[in-house]
Phi, psi and omega in degrees: 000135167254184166309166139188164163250140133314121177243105175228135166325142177206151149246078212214183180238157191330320187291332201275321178284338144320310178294294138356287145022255175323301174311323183287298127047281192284295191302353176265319198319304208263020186243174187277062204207155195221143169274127186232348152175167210228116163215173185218121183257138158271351187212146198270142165301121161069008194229310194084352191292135165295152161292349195270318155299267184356275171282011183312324179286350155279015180259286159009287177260047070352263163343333162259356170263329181238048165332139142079359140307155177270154143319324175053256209239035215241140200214127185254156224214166174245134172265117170260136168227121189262134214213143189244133178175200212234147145335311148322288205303311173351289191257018161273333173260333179295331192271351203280312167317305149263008161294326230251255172023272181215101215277129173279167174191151170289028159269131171286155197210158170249144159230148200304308184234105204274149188226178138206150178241151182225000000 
């Protein structure tokens, strides 16, 4: 098994980044795969660019998905989670994870946490 990472873009506030978590979390339990650490960035390593330039279109869409809601505390971040696990197992938890997010359906929908994964 190697290392490998998760990344996903987020517009979310301490709860919404719990929640998030939390998902990866679950979508990790039940497979041979280990969370080996967790971080969360404002800024890209070596590039200096924010994440807030980076990701500026999840606020956006917030502001078209929640009108006339406040933003309140919600700021955007990258969440990286590093993870041991097989390739395959990756990527069983990446689909598990955005599936998860903002689950598609033919009903217009909102998410809870506007995202992107990379």
């Amino acid at each position: 098994m190697r290392t490998r990472e998760l990344r996903f873009g987020l517009y979310a506030d301490e709860q919404g980044l719990a929640w998030v978590g939390q998902l990866v979390e679950d979508a990790v339990g039940p497979r041979s795969a280990r969370i080996i650490g967790e971080t969360v960035v404002d800024t890209h390593p070596g590039s200096g660019l924010s994440t807030a330039d980076m990701y500026d279109f999840l606020a956006e869409q917030w502001d078209v998905e929640h009108p006339g809601h406040s933003s309140g505390a919600r700021r955007a971040v990258e969440l990286r989670v590093r993870l041991e696990c097989s390739l395959r197992t990756w990527r069983a938890i990446r689909r598990t994870v955005t599936g998860t997010l903002c689950p598609e359906g033919t009903a217009p929908h909102t998410c809870r946490v506007p995202w992107m994964a990379r």
